[in-house]
N, C-alpha and C positions, 0 to 999 in steps of 0.2 A: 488306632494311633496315627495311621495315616491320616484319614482325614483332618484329623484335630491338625497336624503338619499343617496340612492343606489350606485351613480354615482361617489358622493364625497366619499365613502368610499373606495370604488374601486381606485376610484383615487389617496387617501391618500396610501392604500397602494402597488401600482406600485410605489408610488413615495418612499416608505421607501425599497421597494426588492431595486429599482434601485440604491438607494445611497449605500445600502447594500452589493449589486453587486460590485459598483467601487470602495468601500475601500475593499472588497477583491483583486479587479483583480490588483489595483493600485500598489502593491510591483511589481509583475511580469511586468507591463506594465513599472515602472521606472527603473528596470534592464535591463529589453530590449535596451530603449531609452540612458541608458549610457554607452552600452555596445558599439554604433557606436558613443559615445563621445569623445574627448580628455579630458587626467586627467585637465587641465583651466576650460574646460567647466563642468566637473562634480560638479571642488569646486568654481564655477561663486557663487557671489547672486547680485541678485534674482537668481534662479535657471532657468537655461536654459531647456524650456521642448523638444526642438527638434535641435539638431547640423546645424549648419551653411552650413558644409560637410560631411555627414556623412562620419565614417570611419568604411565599412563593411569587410574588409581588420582583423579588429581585429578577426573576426571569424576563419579566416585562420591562422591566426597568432598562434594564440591560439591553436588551434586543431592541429598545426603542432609542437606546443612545448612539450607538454607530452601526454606521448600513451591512448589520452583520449578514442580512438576505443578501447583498451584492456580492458583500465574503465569499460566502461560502456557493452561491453560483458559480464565480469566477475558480474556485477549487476543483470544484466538481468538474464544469465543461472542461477545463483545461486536461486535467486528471482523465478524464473518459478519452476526450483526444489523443492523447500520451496513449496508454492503454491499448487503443485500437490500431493505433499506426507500431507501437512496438508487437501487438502480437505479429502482424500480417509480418514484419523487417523481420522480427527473429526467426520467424513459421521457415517465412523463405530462406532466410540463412540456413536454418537445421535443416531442409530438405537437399540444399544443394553440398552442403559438406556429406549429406549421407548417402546421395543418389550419384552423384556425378564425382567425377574421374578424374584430376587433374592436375597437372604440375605444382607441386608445393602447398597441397589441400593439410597437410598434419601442421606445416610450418603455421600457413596461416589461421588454423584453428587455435596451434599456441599462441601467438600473436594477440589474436585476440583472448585468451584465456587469462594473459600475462596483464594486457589492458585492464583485467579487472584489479590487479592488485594496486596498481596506477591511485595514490589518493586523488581524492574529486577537488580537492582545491589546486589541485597541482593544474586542472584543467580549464580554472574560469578566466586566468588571463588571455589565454588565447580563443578560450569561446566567447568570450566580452567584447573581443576585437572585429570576430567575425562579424558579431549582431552588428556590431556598432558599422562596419563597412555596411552590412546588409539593411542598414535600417531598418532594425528588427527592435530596436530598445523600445522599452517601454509598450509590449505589443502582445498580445494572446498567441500570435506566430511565433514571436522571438521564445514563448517560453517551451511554448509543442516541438517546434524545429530541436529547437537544442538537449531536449530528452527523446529523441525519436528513437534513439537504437537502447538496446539492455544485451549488456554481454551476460548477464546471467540468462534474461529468456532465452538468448544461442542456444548458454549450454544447457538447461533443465531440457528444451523443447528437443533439442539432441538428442540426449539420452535415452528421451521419450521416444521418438522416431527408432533409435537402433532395436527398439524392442516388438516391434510390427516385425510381421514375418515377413520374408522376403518371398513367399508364394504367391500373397495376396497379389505385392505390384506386380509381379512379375506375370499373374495374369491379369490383370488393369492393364497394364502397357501391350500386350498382346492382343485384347479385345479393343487396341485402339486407342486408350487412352492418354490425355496430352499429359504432361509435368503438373498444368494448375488443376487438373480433375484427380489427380493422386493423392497429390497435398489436399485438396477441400474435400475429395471422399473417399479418402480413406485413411490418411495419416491421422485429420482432425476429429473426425467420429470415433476412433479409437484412443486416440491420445487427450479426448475433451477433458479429463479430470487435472491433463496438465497443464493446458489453457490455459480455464479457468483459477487455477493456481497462481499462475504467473499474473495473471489480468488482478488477481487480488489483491498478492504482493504490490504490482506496482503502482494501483489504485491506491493502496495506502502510505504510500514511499509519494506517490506527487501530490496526495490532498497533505501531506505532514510535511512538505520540501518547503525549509524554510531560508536558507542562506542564498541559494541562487535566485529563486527569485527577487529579493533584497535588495541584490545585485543592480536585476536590471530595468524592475518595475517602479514606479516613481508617484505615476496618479494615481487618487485615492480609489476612484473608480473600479482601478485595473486591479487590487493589491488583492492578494487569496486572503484565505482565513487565517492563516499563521502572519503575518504581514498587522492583519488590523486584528488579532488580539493583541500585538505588542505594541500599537496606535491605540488600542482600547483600554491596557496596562498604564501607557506613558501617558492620557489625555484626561480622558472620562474616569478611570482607574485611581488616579491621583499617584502612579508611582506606588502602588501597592496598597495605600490605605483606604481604601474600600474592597478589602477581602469578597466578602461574601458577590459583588455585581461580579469581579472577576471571575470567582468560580461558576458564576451560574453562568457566565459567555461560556466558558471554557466548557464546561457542560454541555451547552447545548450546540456545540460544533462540533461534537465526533459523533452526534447521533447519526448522520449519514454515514461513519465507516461502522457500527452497530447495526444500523438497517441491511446494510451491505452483506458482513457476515452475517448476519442472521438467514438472510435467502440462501445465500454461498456457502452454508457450513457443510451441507452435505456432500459436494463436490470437494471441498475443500479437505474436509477430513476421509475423503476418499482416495485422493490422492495420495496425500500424508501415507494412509494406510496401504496403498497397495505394493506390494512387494517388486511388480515390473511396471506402472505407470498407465500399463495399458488395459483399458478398459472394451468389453466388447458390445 
């Protein structure tokens, strides 16, 4: 009787991930599917789930009407730059709130904790002003500068850090060792699964960041992929009435954050999973 308990419960819930699962995957798997449709068959009802012929033709079509390769370059380096300057800014942040000693360390951790509730448009007047003194508009600097720090990666890498034993540094610093030989070997080899966590997160937070750069980016050249799909929408798109070349842009620009998790899933859902963060 138990097990039958057992078995049904288990059951019920594969059955609730599963449906779980396919109203996630389902927007992306209907953009797929109408991206090799013609606009008849997108507005058919009942709703056509698979085209008669497809037309995989719309990909090429597509990617040969605006410089989606420059796109999605310009997402990606920027993105990766972001990424590599806010690990190193937060690493350091979380080591010196957790290592060192000093007047008003609790104040300004809330300070900054309190920072994240702060909405983000509240913030573009006066970081638009900055760029603008700095001659930053319009620039691959103006966009890396102005997302350099993540008070989330503070607090995750925080967290992550209070969960390292305090024997390990405490013989590190004994046998010698300086502040940046702690943080790179031994904080980071221990805490890698929450790195790479935060590196993901924000990888997909500035290839998807679409209102500030808006803001301050202008040539066509310079614009991420969020920027010239809705150049691609408003031009080549016709304002919506060529469905199907739209979906098949849109498709074919988040294959890079697909590539991405797909390498990163195993760190990623390692993280996720670990109870203390800390991996050995």
């Amino acid at each position: 009787m138990r097990k039958l308990v057992y078995f049904s419960t288990i059951s019920i819930r594969h059955a609730v991930l599963l449906v779980a699962s396919f109203v996630m995957f389902f927007p992306f798997l209907w953009m797929v599917t109408n991206s090799i449709k013609t606009n008849e068959e997108i507005w058919s009802f009942p709703p056509i789930w698979w085209p008669k012929s497809p037309e995989w033709h719309n990909f090429i079509d597509a990617w040969t009407m605006a410089p989606f390769s420059q796109y999605i370059w310009n997402s990606v380096f920027t993105a990766t730059c972001i990424v590599g300057i806010q690990l190193i800014n937060s690493a350091m942040m979380a080591y010196a709130l957790t290592q060192f000693r000093f007047p008003g360390k609790n104040i300004l951790f809330a300070i900054i904790l309190s920072s994240y509730m702060l909405p983000v448009a509240a913030t573009y007047v006066p970081s638009y002003v900055t760029l603008a003194n700095l001659n930053l508009l319009d620039t691959y600097t103006g966009i890396i500068i102005s997302n350099s720090a993540s008070v989330f990666g503070i607090f995750l890498l925080r967290q992550a850090f209070l969960q390292v034993p305090k024997e390990m540094v405490e013989s590190a610093r004994m046998d010698g060792a300086s502040h940046w030989q702690i943080l790179w070997k031994i904080y980071f080899p221990l805490t890698k699964p929450s790195f790479i966590t935060l590196g993901l997160i924000s990888f997909i937070q500035m290839y998807n960041n679409y209102l500030w750069p808006s803001l301050i980016v202008k040539s066509e050249e310079k614009m991420l992929i969020t920027q010239g799909l809705r150049q691609f929408f408003i031009q080549e798109g016709a304002y919506g009435i060529n469905w199907p070349l739209i979906m098949a842009a849109s498709t074919f620009t988040i294959v890079p954050l697909l590539l991405l998790f797909a390498f990163m899933q195993k760190w990623f859902v390692s993280a996720i999973s670990s109870d203390q963060g800390v991996k050995g």
